[in-house]
Kinemage of the C-alpha trace (Angstrom):
@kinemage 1
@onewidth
@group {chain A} dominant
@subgroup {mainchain}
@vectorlist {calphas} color= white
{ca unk a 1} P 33.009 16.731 28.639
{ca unk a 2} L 33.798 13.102 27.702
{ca unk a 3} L 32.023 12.731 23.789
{ca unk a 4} L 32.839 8.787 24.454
{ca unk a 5} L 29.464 9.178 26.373
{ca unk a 6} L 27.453 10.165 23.600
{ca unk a 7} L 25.531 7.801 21.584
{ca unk a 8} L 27.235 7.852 17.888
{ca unk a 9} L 24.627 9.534 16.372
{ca unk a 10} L 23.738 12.300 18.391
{ca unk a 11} L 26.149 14.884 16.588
{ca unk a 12} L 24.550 13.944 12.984
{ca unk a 13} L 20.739 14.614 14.449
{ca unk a 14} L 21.837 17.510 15.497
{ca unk a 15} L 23.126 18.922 12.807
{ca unk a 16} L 20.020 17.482 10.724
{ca unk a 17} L 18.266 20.019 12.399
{ca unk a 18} L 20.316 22.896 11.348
{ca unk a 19} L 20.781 21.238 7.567
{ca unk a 20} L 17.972 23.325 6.051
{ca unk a 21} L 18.005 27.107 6.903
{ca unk a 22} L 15.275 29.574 5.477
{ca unk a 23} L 17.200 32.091 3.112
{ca unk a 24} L 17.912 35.440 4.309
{ca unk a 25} L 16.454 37.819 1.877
{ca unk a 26} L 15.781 41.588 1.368
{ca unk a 27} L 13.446 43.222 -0.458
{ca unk a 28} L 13.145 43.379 -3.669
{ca unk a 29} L 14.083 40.107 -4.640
{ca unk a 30} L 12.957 37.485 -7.264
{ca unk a 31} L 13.050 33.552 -6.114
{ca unk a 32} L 12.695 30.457 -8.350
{ca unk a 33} L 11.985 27.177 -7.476
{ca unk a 34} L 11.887 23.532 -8.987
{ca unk a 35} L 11.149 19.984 -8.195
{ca unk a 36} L 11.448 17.028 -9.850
{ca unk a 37} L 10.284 13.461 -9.260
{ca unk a 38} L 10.779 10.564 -10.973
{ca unk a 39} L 7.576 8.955 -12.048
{ca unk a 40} L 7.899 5.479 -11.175
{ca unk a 41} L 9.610 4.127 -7.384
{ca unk a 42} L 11.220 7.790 -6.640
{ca unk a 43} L 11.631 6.846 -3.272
{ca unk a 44} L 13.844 4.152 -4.063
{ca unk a 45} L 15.648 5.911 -6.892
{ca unk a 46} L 19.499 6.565 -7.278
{ca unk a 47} L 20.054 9.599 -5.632
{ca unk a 48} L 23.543 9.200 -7.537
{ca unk a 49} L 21.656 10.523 -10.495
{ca unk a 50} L 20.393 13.859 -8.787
{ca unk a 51} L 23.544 15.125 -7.558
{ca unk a 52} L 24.778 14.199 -11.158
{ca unk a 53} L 22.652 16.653 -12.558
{ca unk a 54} L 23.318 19.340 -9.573
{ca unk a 55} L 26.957 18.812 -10.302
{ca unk a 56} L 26.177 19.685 -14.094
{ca unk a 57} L 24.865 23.088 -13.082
{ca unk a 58} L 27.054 23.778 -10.497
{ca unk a 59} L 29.572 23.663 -13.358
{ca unk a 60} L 28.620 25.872 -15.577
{ca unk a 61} L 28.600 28.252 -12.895
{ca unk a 62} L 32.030 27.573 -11.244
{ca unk a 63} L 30.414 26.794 -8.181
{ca unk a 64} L 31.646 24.111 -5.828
{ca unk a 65} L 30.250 20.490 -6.308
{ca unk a 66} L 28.937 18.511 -3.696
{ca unk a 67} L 30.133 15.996 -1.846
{ca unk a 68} L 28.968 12.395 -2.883
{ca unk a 69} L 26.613 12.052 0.645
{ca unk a 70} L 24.964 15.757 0.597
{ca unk a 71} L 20.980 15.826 0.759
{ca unk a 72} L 21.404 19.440 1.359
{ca unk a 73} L 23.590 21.655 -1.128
{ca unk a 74} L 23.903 25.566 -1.029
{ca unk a 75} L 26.186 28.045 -3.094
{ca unk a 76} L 26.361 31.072 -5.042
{ca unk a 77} L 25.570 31.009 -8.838
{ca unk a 78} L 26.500 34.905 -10.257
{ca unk a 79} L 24.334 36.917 -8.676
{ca unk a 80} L 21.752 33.633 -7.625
{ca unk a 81} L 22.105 32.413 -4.039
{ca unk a 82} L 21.044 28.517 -4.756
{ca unk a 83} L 19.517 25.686 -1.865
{ca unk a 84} L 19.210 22.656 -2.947
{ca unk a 85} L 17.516 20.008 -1.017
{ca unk a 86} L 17.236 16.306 -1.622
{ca unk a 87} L 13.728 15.035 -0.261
{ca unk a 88} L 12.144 11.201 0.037
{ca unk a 89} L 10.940 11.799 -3.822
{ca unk a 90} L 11.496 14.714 -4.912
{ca unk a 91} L 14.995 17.140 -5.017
{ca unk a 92} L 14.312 20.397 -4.897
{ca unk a 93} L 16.436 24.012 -6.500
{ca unk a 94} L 15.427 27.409 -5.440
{ca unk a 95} L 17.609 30.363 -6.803
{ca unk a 96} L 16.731 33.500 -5.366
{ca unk a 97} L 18.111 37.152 -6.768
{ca unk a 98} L 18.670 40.435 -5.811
{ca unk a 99} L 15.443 42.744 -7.695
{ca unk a 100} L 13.240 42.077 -9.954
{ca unk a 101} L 12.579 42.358 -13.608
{ca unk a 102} L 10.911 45.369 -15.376
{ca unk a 103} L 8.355 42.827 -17.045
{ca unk a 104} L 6.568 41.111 -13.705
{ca unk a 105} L 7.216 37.245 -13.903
{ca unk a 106} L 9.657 37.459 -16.669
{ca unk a 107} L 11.098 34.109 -17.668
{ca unk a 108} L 14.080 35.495 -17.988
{ca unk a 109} L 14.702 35.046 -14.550
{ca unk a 110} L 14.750 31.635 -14.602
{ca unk a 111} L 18.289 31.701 -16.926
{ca unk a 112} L 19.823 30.136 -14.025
{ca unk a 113} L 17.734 26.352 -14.704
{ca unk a 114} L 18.164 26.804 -18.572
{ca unk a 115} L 15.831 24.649 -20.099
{ca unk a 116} L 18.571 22.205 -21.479
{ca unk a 117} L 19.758 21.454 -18.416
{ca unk a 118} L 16.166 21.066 -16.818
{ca unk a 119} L 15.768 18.172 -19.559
{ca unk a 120} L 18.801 16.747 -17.995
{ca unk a 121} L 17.180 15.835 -14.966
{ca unk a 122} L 16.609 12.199 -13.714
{ca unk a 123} L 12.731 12.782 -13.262
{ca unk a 124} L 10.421 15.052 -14.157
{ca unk a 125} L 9.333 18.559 -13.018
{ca unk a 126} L 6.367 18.401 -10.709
{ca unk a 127} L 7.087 22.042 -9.076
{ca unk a 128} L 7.803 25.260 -11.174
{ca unk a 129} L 6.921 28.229 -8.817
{ca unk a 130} L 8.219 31.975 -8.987
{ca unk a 131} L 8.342 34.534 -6.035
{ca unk a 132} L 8.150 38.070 -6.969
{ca unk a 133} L 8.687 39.902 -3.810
{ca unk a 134} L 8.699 43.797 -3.442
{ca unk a 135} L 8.400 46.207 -0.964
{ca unk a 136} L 4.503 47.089 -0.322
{ca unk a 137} L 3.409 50.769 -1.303
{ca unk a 138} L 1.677 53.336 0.710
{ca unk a 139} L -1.230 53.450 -1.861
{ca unk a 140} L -2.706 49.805 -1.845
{ca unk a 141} L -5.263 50.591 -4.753
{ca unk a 142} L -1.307 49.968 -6.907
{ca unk a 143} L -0.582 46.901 -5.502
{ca unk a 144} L -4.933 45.900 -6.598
{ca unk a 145} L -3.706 47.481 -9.873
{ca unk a 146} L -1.272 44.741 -10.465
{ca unk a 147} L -2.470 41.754 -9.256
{ca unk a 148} L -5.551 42.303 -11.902
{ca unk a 149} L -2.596 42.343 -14.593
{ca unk a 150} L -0.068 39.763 -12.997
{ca unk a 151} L -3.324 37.291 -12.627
{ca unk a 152} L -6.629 35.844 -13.150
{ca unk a 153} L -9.523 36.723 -11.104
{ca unk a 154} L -10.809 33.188 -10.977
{ca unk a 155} L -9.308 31.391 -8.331
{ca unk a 156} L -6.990 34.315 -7.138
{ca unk a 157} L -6.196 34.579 -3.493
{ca unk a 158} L -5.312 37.859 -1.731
{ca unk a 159} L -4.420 37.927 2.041
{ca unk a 160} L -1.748 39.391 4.727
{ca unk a 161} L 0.362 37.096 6.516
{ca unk a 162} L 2.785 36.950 9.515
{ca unk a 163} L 0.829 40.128 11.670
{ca unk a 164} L 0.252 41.748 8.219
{ca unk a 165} L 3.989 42.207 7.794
{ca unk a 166} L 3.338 40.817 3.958
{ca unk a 167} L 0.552 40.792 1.262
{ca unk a 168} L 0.863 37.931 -0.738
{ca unk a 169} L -1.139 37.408 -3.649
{ca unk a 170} L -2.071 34.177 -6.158
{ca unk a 171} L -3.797 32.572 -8.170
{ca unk a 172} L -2.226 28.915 -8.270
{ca unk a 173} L -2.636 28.440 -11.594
{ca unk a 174} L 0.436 27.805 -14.453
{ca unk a 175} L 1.377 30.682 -16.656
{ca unk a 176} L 2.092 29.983 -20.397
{ca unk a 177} L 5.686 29.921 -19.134
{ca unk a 178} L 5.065 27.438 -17.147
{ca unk a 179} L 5.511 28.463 -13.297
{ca unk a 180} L 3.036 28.861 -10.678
{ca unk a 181} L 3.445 32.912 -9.779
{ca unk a 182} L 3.370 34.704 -6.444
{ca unk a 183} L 3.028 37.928 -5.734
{ca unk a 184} L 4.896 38.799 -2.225
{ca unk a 185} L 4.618 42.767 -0.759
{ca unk a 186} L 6.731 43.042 2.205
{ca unk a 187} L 6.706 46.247 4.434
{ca unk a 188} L 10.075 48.020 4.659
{ca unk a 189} L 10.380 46.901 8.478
{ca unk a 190} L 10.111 42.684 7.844
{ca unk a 191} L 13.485 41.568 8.423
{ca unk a 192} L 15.501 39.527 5.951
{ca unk a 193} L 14.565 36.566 7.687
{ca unk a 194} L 10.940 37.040 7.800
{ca unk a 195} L 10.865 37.411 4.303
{ca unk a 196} L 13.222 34.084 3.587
{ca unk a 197} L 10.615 32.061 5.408
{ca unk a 198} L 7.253 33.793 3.546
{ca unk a 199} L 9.471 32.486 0.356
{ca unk a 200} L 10.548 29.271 1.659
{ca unk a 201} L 6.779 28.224 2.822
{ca unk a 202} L 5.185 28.982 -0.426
{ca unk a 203} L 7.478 27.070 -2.479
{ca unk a 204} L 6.926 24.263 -0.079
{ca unk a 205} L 3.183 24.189 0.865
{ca unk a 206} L 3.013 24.891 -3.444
{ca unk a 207} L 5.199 21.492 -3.433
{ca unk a 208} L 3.994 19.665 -0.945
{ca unk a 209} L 0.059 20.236 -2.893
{ca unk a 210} L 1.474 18.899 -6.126
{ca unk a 211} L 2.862 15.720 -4.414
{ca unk a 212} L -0.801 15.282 -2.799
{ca unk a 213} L -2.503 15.971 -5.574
{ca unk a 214} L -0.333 12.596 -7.415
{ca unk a 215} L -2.849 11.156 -5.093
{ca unk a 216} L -6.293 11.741 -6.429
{ca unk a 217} L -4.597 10.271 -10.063
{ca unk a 218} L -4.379 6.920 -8.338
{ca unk a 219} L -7.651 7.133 -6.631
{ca unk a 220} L -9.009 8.146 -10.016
{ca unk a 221} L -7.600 4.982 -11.252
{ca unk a 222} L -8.373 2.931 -8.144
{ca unk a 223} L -11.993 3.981 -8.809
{ca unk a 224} L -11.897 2.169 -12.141
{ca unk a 225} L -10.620 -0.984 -10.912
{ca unk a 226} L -12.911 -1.231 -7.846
{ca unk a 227} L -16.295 -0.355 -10.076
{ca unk a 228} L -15.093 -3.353 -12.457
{ca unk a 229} L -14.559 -5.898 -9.236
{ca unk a 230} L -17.970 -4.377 -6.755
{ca unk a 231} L -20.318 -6.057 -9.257
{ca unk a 232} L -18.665 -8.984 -9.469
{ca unk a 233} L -18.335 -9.413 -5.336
{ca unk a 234} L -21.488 -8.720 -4.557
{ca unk a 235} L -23.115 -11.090 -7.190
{ca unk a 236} L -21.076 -13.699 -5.618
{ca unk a 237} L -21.720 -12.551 -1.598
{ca unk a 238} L -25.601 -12.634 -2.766
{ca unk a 239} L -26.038 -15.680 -4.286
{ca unk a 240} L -23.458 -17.917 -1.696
{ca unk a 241} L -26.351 -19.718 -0.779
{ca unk a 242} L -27.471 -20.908 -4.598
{ca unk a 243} L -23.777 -21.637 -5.684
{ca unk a 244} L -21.691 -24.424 -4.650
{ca unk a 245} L -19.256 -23.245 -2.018
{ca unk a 246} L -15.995 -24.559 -3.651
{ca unk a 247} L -16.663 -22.616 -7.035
{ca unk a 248} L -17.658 -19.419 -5.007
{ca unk a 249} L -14.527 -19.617 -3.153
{ca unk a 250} L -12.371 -20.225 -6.268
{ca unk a 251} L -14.003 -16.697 -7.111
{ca unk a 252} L -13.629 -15.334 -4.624
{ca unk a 253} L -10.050 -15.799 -3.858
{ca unk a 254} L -9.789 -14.536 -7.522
{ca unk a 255} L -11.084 -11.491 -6.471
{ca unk a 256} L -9.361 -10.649 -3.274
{ca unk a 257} L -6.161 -11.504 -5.397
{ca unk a 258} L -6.561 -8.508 -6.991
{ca unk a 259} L -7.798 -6.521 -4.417
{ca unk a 260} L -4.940 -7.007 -2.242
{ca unk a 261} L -2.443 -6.201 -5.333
{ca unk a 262} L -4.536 -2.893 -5.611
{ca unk a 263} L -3.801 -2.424 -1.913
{ca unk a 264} L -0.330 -3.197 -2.408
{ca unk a 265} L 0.344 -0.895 -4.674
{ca unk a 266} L -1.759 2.237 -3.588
{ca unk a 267} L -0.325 1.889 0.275
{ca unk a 268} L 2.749 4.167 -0.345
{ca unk a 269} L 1.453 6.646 -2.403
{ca unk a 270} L -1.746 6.691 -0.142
{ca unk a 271} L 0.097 6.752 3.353
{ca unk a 272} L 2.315 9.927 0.838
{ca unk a 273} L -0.772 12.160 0.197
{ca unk a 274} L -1.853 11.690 3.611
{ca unk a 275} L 1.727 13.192 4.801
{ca unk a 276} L 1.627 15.682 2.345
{ca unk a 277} L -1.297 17.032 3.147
{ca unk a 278} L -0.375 17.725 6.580
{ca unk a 279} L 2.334 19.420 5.113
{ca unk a 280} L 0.121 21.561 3.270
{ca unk a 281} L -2.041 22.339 6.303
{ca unk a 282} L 0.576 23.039 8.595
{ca unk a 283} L 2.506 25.507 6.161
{ca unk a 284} L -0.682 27.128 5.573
{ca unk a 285} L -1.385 27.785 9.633
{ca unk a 286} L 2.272 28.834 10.132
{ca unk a 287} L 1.586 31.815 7.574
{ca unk a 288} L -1.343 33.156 10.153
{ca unk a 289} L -2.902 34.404 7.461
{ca unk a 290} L -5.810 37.659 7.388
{ca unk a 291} L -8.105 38.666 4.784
{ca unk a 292} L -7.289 41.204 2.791
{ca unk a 293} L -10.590 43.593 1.849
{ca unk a 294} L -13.518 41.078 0.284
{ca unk a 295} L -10.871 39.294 -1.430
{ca unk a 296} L -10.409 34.359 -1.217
{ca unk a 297} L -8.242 33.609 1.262
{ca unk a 298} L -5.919 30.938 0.825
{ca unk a 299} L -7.671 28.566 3.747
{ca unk a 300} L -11.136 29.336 1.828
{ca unk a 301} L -8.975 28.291 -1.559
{ca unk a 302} L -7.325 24.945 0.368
{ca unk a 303} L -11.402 23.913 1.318
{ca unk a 304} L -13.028 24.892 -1.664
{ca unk a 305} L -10.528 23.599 -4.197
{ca unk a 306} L -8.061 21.296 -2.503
{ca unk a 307} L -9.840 19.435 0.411
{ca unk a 308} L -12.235 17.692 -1.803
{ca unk a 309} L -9.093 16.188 -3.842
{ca unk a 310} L -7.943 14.951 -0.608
{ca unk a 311} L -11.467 13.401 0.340
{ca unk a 312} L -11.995 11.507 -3.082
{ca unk a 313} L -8.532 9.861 -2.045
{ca unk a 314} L -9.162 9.251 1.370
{ca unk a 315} L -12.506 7.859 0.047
{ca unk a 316} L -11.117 5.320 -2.311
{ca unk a 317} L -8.775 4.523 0.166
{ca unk a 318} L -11.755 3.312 2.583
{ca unk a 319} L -13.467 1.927 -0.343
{ca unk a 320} L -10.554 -0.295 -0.892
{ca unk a 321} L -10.193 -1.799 2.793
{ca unk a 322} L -14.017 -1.900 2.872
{ca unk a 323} L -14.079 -4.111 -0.249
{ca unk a 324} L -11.146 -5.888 0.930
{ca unk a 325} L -13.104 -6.445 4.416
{ca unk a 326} L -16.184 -7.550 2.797
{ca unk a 327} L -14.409 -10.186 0.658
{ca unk a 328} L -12.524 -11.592 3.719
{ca unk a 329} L -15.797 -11.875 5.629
{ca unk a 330} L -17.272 -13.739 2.984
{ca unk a 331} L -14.176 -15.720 2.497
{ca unk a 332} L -14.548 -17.017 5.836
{ca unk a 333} L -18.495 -17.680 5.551
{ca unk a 334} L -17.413 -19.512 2.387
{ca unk a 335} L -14.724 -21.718 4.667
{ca unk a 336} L -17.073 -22.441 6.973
{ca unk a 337} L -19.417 -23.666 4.455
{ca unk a 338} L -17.133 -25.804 2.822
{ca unk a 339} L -16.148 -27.394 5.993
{ca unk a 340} L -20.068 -28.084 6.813
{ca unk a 341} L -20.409 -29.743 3.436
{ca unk a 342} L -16.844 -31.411 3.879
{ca unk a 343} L -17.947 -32.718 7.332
{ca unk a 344} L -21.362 -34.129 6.077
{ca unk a 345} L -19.627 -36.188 3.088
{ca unk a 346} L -17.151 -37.308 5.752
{ca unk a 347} L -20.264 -38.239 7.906
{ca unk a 348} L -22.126 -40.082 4.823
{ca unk a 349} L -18.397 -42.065 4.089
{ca unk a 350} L -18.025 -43.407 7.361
{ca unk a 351} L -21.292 -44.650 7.749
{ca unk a 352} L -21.285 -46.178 4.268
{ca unk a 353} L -18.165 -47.639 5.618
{ca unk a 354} L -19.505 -49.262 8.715
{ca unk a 355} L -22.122 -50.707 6.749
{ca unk a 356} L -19.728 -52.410 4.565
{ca unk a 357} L -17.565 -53.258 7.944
{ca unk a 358} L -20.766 -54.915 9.133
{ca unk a 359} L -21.718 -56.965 5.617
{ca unk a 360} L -17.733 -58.269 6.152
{ca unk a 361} L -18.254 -59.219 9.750
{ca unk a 362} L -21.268 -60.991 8.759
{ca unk a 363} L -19.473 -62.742 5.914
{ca unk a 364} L -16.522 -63.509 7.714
{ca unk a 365} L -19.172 -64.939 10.539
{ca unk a 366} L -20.861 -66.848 7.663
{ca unk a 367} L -17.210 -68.087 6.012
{ca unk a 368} L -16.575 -69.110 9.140
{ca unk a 369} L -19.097 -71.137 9.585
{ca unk a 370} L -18.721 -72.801 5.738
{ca unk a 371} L -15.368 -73.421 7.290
{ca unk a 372} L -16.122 -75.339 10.184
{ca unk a 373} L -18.215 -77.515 8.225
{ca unk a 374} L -15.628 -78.154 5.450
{ca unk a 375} L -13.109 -79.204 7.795
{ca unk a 376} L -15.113 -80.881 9.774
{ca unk a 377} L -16.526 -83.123 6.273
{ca unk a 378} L -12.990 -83.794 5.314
{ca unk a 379} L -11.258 -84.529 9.172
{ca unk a 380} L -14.218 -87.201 9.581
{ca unk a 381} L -13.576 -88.453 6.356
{ca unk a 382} L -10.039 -88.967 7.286
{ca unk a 383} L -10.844 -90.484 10.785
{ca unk a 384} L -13.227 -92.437 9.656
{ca unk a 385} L -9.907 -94.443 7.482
{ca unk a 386} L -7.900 -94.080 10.497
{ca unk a 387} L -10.702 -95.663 12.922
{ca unk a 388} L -12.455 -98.174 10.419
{ca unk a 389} L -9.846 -101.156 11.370
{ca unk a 390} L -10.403 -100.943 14.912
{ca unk a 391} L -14.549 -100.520 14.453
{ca unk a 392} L -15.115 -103.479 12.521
{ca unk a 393} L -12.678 -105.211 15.436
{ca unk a 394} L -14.766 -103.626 17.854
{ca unk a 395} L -17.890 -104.699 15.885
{ca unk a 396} L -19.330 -101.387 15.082
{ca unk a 397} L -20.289 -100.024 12.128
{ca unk a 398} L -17.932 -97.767 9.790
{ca unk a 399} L -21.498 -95.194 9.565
{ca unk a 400} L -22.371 -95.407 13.144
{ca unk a 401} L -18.884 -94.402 14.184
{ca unk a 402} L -18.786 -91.934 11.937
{ca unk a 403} L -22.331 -90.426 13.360
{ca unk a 404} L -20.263 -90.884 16.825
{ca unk a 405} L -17.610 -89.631 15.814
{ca unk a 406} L -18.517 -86.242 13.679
{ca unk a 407} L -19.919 -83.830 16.818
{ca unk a 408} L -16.777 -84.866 18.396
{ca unk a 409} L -14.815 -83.156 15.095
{ca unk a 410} L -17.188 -80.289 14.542
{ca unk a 411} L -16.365 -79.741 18.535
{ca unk a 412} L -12.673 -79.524 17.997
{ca unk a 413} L -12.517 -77.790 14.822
{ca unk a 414} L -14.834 -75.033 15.981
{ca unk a 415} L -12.826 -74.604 19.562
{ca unk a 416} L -9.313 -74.817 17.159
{ca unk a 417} L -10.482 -71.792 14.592
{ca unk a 418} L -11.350 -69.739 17.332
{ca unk a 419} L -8.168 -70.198 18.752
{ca unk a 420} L -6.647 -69.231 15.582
{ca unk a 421} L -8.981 -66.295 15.311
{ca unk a 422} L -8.358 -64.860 18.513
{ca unk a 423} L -4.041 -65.475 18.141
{ca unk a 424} L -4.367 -63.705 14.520
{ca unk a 425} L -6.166 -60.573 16.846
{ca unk a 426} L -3.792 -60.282 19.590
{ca unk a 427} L -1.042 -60.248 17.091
């Protein structure tokens, strides 16, 4: 087959898909798992700095480093089989190891992330789980023997996943240690990779509802901001009418200001929480999950505990574009009103200045007038120098030619200005 036909990055999407393999594990084994997340822009951080600080403890065990473009990264570490994975903003480390400790949940299994090197790292841990998986007994009554010692009562979640091939067992809280524990109880029959994936979900769907959680933080803090600025908008939407429009709007436009900054800055980690929790749902289905004797499932811990975190985000969330919707609604009512006003002043100022456009025609009429006169005085004046010889040769009087002679004048001087007036218009 010709590969100049394929597109150029059909080889790479394959192999995305095969990038991230569940472990293959056998019973008993003990897995730990970390993430860390920078607190501020993790999505845009330097991923340089996270394979940095893989490459540190990749050292110290003599493993191989990786490679300068690797989001995925797996090796042997002694008798640890490590994945790590490099996410949008988090990087995750899971280390999983043949048995288990005497002491359940012993944080000496954990040696491999020594806590040195775990202060090393560019963010900060938002994910510490441990797996404890053994084989499941005949006598169940052992395994409820241990769970009342390995956890607390309140808030612990028993059930069977995967056809019952596994009891898993949790109470999602954080041990003195530190880590979030699970219990996993795996008949002898559940093949290795069966048991990689029961492993591989937890630590994710644990994950994935500590990224959504970051969520309810910022609606928390939302909340604050949009309590301060609710007052504030509806005074102003409520007394529009009382106000005058141009101060309102000033407001206003204050208010949406900040509004759309809050929007700005809670879109990503909003649009986040919403993906996460689908995470969260969807690794909780794909563990098919039964109840085990009268004892919470993990759906019944998701709605009781979880769900309404998710709904007082989702809720500031519409609170926000609601807010934002009501101040753009009154921004335009607020427009329009301004126009109105602007139109009626405009209104008022050109009639004020046809008035004044008829007071000039009539002076202009009334100059012109003066003018006609004026000219007409000092032409007949003149003429009557000009014509005064021939009068008194003609034997008429210098006044009665004058009388004669001044309707004549006023004639020509009003017939010459209009003349003028109507050149001076067409020019």
């Amino acid at each position: 087959m010709d590969r100049n036909l394929d597109h150029p990055l059909r080889t790479a999407l394959v192999n995305e898909l095969h990038a991230r393999p569940s472990p293959r594990v056998s019973a008993p084994c003990q897995a730990v798992y970390l993430a860390f997340k920078e607190p501020r822009d993790a999505a845009s951080r330097d991923r340089a700095r996270d394979l940095a600080h893989l490459s540190i403890l990749t050292e110290r065990h003599g493993a191989q480093k990786p490679s300068a473009d690797d989001s995925h990264y797996s090796s042997q570490l002694g008798r640890a089989s490590l994945v790590w994975e490099n996410h949008t903003e988090f990087v995750s480390y899971m280390a999983i190891s043949p048995g288990v400790p005497k002491t359940p949940f012993d944080p000496s299994a954990a040696a491999v992330f020594s806590p040195d090197w775990q202060a090393l790292a560019p963010g900060k841990r938002v994910t510490a789980v441990m797996v404890r998986v053994e084989l499941l007994p005949p006598e169940l009554e052992k395994v409820d023997a241990d769970l009342s010692d390995w956890f607390s009562r309140d808030g612990l979640a028993v059930f069977w996943v995967l056809d019952r091939s596994a009891l898993i067992a949790t109470d999602f809280r954080i041990d003195p240690d530190g880590w979030v524990r699970f219990a996993v109880f795996v008949r002898p029959e559940t093949g290795e990779g069966r048991t990689g994936r029961i492993i591989q979900r937890l630590c994710e769907l644990e994950t994935y509802r500590a990224m959504s959680m970051l969520g309810l933080e910022r609606a928390r803090a939302l909340s604050s901001h949009l309590n301060a600025l609710e007052p504030e908008l509806s005074a102003m939407v409520d007394g529009m009418d009382k106000r005058p429009a141009a101060t309102t709007l000033d407001r206003l436009l204050a208010v949406a200001a900040q509004l759309e900054t809050l929007a700005t800055q809670a879109a990503f980690r909003f649009g986040a929480t919403r993906a996460y929790e689908a995470l969260v749902i969807d690794r909780a289905r794909a563990l098919r999950e039964e109840r085990y004797k009268d004892r919470q499932l993990l759906g019944e811990f998701i709605s009781r505990r979880y769900d309404p975190a998710m709904r007082t985000a989702k809720s500031s969330e519409a609170r926000l574009n609601q807010m934002l919707e009501r101040t753009g609604r009154a921004g335009e009512l607020l427009r329009t009103r301004v126009e109105v006003e602007r139109s009626a002043q405009n209104q008022l100022l050109l009639e004020s200045m046809d008035r004044r456009s008829e007071l000039q025609l009539r002076l202009q009429h009334t100059v012109e007038g003066l003018s006609v006169v004026a000219i007409s005085y000092y032409a007949v004046g003149l003429l009557s120098y000009l014509a005064a010889p021939l009068a008194e040769r003609a034997g008429i009087d210098k006044p009665v030619m004058m009388a004669l002679a001044t309707p004549l004048v006023v004639l020509l001087v009003w017939l010459g200005l209009r003349r003028l007036k109507a050149a001076i218009h067409q020019s």
